[in-house]
TORVO-806824 format. One record per residue (C-alpha): x, y, z negated. Coordinates in steps of 0.05 Angstrom, whole numbers, m for minus. Each point is the difference from the previous one (the first is absolute). Example, Ala and Ser with C-alpha at 12.3 -4.5 7.8 and 13.67 -1.06 7.14 Angstrom:
BEGIN
{rec {246; m90; m156}},
{rec {27; 69; 13}},
***
This chain:
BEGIN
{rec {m427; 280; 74}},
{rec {65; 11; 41}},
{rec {57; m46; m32}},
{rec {79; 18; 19}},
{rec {18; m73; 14}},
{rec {m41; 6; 62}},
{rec {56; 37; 26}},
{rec {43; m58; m10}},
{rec {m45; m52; 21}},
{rec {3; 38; 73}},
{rec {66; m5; m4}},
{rec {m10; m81; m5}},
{rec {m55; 10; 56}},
{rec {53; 33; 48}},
{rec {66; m42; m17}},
{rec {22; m55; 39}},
{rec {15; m54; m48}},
{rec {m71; m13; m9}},
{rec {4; m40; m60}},
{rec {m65; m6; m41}},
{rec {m13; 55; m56}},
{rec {m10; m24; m70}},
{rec {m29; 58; m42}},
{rec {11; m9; m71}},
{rec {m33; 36; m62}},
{rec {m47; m2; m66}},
{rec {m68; m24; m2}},
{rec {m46; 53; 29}},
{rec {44; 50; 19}},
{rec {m24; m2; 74}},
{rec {40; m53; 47}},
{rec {m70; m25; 23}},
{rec {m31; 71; 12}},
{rec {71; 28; 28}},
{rec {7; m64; 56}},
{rec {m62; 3; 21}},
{rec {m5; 75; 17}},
{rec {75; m7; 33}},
{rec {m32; m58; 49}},
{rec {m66; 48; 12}},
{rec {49; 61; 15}},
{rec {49; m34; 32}},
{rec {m11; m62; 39}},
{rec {m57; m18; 46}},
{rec {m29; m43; m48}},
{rec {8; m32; m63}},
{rec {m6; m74; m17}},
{rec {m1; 3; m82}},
{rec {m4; m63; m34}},
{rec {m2; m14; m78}},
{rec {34; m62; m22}},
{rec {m37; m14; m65}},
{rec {m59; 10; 29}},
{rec {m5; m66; 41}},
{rec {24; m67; 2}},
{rec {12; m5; 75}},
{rec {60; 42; m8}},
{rec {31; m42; m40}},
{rec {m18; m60; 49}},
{rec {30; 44; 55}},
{rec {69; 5; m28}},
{rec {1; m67; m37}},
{rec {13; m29; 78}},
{rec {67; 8; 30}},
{rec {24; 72; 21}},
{rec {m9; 12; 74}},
{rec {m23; 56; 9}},
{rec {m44; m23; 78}},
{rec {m35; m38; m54}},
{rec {m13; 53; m53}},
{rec {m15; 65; 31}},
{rec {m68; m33; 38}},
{rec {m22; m27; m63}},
{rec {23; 72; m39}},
{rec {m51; 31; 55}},
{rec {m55; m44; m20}},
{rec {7; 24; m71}},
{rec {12; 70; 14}},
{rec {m53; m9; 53}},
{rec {41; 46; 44}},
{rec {47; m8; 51}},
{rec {72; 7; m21}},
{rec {40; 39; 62}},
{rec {68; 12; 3}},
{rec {17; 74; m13}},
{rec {m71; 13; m10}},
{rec {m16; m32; m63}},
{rec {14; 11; m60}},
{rec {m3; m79; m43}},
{rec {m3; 18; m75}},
{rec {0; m60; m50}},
{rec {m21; 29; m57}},
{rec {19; m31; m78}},
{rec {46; m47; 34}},
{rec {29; m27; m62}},
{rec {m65; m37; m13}},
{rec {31; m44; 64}},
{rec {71; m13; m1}},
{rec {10; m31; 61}},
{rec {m30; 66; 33}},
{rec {54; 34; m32}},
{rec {44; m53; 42}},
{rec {m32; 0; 54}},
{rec {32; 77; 7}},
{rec {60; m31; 22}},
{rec {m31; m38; 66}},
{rec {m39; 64; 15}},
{rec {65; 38; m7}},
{rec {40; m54; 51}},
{rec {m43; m27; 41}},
{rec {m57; 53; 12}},
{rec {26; 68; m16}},
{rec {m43; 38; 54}},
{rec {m49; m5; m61}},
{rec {m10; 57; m53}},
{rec {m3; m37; m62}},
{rec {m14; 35; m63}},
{rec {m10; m36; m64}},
{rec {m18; 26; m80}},
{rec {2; m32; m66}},
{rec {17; 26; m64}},
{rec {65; 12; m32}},
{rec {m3; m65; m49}},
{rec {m34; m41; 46}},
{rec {56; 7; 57}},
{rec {55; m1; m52}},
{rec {m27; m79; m31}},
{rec {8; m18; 80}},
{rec {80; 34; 8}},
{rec {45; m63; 2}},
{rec {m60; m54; 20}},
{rec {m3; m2; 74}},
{rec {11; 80; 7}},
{rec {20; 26; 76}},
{rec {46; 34; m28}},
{rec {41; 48; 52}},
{rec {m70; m19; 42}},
{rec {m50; 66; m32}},
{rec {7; 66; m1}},
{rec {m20; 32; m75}},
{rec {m34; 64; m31}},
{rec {m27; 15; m61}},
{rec {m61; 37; m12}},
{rec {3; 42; m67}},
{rec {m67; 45; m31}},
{rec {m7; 65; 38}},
{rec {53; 47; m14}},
{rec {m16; 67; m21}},
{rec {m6; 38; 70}},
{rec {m40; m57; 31}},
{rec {m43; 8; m66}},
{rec {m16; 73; 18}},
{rec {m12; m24; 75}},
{rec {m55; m52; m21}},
{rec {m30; 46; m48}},
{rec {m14; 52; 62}},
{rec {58; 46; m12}},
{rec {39; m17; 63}},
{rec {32; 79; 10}},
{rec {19; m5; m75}},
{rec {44; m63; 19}},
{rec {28; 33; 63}},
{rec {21; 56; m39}},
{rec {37; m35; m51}},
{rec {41; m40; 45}},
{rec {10; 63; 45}},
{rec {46; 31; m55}},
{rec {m16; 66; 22}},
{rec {4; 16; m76}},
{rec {m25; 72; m12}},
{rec {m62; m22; 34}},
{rec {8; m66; m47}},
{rec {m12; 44; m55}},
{rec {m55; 36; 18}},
{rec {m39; m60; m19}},
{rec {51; m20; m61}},
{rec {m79; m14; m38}},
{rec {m31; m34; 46}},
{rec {55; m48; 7}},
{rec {7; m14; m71}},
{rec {m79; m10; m8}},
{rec {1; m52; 44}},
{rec {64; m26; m31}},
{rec {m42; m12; m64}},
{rec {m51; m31; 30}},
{rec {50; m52; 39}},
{rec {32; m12; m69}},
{rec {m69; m27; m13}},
{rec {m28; m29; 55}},
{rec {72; m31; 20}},
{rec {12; m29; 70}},
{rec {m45; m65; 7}},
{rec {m47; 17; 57}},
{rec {m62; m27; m32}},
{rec {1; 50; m59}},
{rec {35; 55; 49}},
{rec {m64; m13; 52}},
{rec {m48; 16; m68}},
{rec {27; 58; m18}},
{rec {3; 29; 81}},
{rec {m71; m13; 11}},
{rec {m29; 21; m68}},
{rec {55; 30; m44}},
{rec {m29; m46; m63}},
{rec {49; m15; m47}},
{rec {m44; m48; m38}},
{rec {m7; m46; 62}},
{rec {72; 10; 12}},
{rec {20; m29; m70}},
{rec {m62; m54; 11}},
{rec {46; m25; 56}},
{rec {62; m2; m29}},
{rec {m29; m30; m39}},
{rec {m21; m60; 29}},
{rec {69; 4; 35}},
{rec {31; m6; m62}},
{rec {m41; m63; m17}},
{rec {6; m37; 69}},
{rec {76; 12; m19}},
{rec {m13; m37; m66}},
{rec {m45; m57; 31}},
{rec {69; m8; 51}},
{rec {44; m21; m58}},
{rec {m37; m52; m19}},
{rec {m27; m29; 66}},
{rec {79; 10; 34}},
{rec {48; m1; m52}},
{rec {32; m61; m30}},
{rec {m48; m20; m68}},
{rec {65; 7; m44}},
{rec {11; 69; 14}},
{rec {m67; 29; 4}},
{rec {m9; 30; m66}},
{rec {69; 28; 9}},
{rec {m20; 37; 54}},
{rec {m57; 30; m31}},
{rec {42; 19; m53}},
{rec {51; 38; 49}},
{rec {m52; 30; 42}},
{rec {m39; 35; m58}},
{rec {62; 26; m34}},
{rec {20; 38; 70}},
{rec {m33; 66; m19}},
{rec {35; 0; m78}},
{rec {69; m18; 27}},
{rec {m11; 62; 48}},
{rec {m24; 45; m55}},
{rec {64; m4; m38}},
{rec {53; 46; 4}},
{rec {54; m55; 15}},
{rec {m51; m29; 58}},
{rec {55; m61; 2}},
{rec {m43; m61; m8}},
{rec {4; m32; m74}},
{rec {m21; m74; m5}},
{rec {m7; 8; m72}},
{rec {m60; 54; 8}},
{rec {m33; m72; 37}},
{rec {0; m37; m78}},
{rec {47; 3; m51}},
{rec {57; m35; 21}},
{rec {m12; m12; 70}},
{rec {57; m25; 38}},
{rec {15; 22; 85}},
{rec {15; m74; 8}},
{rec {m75; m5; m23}},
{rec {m29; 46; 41}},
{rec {47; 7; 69}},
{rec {m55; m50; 42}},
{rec {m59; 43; m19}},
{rec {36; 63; 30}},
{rec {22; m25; 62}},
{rec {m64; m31; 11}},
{rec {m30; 75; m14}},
{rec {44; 29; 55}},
{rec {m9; m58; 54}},
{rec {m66; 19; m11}},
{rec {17; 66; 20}},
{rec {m36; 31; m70}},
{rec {69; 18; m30}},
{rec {62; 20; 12}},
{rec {66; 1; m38}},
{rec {43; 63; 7}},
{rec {76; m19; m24}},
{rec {45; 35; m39}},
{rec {68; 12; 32}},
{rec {57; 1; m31}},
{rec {31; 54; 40}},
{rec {m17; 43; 61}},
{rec {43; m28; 57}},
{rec {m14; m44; 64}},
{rec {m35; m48; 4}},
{rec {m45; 18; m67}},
{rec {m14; m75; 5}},
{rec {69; m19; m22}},
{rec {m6; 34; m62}},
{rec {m67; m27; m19}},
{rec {m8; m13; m81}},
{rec {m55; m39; m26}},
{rec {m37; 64; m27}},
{rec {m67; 16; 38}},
{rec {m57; 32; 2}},
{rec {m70; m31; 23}},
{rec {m35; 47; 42}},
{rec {m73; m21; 19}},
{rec {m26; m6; 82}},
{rec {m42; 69; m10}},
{rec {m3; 61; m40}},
{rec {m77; 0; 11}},
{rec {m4; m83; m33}},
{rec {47; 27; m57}},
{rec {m53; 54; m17}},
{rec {m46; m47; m4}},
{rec {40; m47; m42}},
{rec {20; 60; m37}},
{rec {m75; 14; m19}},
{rec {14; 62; 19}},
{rec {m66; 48; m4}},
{rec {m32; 50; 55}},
{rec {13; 52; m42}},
{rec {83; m4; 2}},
{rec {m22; 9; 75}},
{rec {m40; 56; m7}},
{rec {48; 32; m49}},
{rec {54; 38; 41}},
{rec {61; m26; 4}},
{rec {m5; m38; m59}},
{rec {m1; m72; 36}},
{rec {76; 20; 26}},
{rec {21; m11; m76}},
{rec {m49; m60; m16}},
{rec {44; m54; m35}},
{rec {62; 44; 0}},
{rec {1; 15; 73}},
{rec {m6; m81; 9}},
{rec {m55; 8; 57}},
{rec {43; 66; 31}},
{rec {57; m56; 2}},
{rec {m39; m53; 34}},
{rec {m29; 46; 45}},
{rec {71; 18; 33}},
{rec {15; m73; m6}},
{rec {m50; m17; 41}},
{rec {9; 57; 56}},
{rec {75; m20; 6}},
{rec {m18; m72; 17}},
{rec {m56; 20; 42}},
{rec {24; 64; 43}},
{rec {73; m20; m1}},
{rec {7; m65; m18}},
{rec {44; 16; m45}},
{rec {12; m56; m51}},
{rec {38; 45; m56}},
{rec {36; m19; m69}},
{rec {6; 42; m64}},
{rec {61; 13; m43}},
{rec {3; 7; m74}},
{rec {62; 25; m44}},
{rec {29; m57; m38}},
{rec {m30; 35; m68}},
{rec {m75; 6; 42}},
{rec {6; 71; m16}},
{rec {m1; 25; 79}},
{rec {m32; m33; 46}},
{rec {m16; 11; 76}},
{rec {m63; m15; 24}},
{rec {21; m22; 69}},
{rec {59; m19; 40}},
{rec {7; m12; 71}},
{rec {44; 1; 58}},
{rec {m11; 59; 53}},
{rec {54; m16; 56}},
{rec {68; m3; m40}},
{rec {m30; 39; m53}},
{rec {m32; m36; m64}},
{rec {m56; 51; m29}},
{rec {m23; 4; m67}},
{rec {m68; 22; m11}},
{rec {m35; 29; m49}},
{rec {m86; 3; m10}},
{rec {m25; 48; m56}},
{rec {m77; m6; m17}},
{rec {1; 83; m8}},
{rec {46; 64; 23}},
{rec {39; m18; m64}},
{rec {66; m2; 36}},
{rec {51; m9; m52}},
{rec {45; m53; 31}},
{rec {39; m20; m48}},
{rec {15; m82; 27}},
{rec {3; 38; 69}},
{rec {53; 41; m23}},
{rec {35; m58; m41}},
{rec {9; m42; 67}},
{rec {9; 55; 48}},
{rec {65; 26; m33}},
{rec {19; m83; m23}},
{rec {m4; m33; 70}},
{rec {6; 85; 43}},
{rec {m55; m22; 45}},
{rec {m9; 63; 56}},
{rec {m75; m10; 4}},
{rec {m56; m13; m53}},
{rec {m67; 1; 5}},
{rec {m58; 13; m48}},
{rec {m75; 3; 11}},
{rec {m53; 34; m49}},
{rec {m52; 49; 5}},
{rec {38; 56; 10}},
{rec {18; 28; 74}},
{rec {41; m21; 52}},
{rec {75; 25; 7}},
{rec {74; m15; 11}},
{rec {42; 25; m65}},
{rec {80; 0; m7}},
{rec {20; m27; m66}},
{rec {57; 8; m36}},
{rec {13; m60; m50}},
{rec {30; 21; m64}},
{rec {73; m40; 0}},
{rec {4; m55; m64}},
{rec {54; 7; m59}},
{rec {45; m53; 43}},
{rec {m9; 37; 66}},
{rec {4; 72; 11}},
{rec {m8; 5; 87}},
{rec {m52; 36; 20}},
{rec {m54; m32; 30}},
{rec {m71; 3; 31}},
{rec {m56; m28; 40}},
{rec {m57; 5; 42}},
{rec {m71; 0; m39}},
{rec {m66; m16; 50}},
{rec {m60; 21; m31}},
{rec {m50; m39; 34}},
{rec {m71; 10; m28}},
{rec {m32; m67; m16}},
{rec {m54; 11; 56}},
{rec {57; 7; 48}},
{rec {37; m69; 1}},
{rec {m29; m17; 61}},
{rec {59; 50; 27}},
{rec {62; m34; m40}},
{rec {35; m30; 57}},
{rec {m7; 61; 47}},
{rec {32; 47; m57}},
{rec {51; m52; m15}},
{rec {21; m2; 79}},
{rec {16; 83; m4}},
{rec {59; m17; m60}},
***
């Protein structure tokens, strides 16, 4: 299962700051699996050790922090010799020690010929920010589920991925069905490699669903063993009203669909816990399209979940909305279709994006990003359904030169001319990328030839 962070983590291999890796992410989605296959690959050999798996470790780091004293007695409970340049030293859930986690900061200064790489996940490392932290000392990545194109890689279809990212596009859509049957079933399966590694081996969809969900319930078991007793329920209540709050056609999150009356002072400590766990994420409104976006943040959001594949599974969804053409695309009013870019854009580009809405919610962009000096708004349709109308409305209000929708329907480059409101008659018109919903893997690359 090839993973495109490994690409980066070289890049951490070869630099020559050499400061220990920390590699952040959800609950299973892979930081064991993915650090031990880069030592294997990469290094000479690989001295893994588990910190909640013994109490040693935490005798080892509850002394002081020389690192003569601590790498001998790392080799005993690695049981492998830890060489300079030739080892790779993983410290895996390092948030169930926090003086490992500062301990980074003495391997960083005082033995940096070391290649240090460290996991926990996304809550766990965000309770230790701020408490003994070597902060400025680690080097971060974050490990998101499998995007689309490493999807079709793990599930054997490795030319089909080299193709799409190719953009050679009349070959592209010689296989325009193949791509979007596989699309369906990655709006099922989703991006968590458990689930992902199911459906590659045996293409079962019941087993699939099985294991998300038992995902879904190790998720649940999490609030209550991790998150503060107060807020618990709260959570619960957030979590499980993800997949409703997506299905509407304002997707803006409404604490009143939580219980009648519900309050965001009520409810604000359940959602961040949600997304320092790394199972949500909050997508802001902005007020207007200029840069930075973050300047004009408003307190309107949506709450997208980790993984299209979990929200299925939340969503109940059945095998037969798989099975039934492109029907999944439109499940929940295009809600899944919405999460699916969503999640491509922070895993293939690391794009972090906003949305826009009109100040009546009657048009309302999708997406909005920055692309060099240009801010992009983009558009997702669940069908070829192209009417644009909130497109339209935005292009002409804030004469953006460059838009960009992706549906079902093919990919091309159209010129289009804005019809002028009552109050101003220029002319005026824009760039429109069609970029089929299989195809986001190639966003960036089009965006560089504008």
């Amino acid at each position: 299962m090839r993973r495109r962070l490994e690409k980066e983590m070289l890049v951490w291999k070869e630099s020559d700051s050499k400061k220990p890796l920390l590699l952040r992410g959800i609950r299973q989605v892979g930081k064991t699996w993915l650090m031990k296959s880069f030592g294997k690959k990469h290094f000479r050999s690989l001295a893994y050790i588990s910190c909640d798996k013994s109490s040693r470790i935490k005798d080892i780091f509850a002394g002081d922090f020389d690192v003569r004293r601590m790498i001998p007695m790392l080799e005993i409970a690695a049981r492998t010799a830890i060489v300079p340049d030739e080892t790779l030293l993983v410290l895996d859930e390092i948030q169930e020690v926090p003086r490992a986690v500062t301990a980074l900061k003495y391997f960083h200064e005082d033995a940096p010929q070391y290649h240090i790489m460290a996991a926990g996940s996304l809550l766990g490392v965000a309770d230790l920010e701020g408490t003994g932290f070597p902060v400025g000392a680690v080097d971060f990545l974050d490990l998101h589920p499998l995007s689309f194109t490493e999807f079709l890689e793990a599930a054997g279809q490795e030319r089909l991925s080299s193709l799409l990212q190719s953009g050679e596009w009349s070959d592209i859509m010689i296989f325009k069905d193949t791509f979007i049957e596989y699309l369906r079933y990655y709006f099922f399966t989703g991006g968590m490699p458990e689930p992902v590694a199911m459906f590659a081996d045996h293409r079962d969809f019941r087993k699939v669903r099985k294991i998300q969900q038992t995902l879904l319930k190790s998720y649940d078991n999490d609030f209550a063993k991790h998150a503060p007793k107060e807020i618990v329920e709260r959570i619960r209540m957030v979590w499980n009203s993800i997949p409703a709050q997506l299905g509407k056609e304002n997707r803006k999150f409404v604490f009143g669909a939580l219980r009648k009356g519900a309050r965001s002072a009520e409810f604000e400590l359940a959602i961040q816990w949600l997304c320092n766990a790394g199972l949500a994420s909050m997508v802001y409104c902005a007020s207007k399209p200029d840069i930075p976006l973050s300047a004009y943040r408003e307190n309107a959001f949506k709450l997208m979940s980790a993984d299209v594949g979990l929200l299925t599974a939340q969503s109940h969804l059945d095998l037969d909305s798989i099975l039934g053409g492109s029907t999944i695309f439109e499940e929940f009013k295009g809600a899944l279709t919405e999460q699916y870019v969503y999640q491509q854009l922070i895993a293939e580009h690391e794009i972090v994006p906003f949305y826009w809405a009109s100040n009546d919610s009657q048009c309302e962009i999708d997406y909005l990003y920055q692309s060099g000096k240009k801010m992009i708004p983009h558009e997702v349709k669940a069908g070829e359904n192209l009417r644009s109308r909130s497109l339209m409305f935005f292009s002409r209000k804030y004469r953006v030169p460059l838009a960009v929708r992706s549906s079902m329907s093919d990919y091309r480059i159209e010129d289009i001319s804005a019809i002028p409101s009552p109050h101003d008659q220029a002319p005026y018109s824009f760039k429109l990328l069609n970029l089929p919903l299989y195809a986001i893997c190639r966003l960036q690359n089009e965006l560089k030839s504008f």
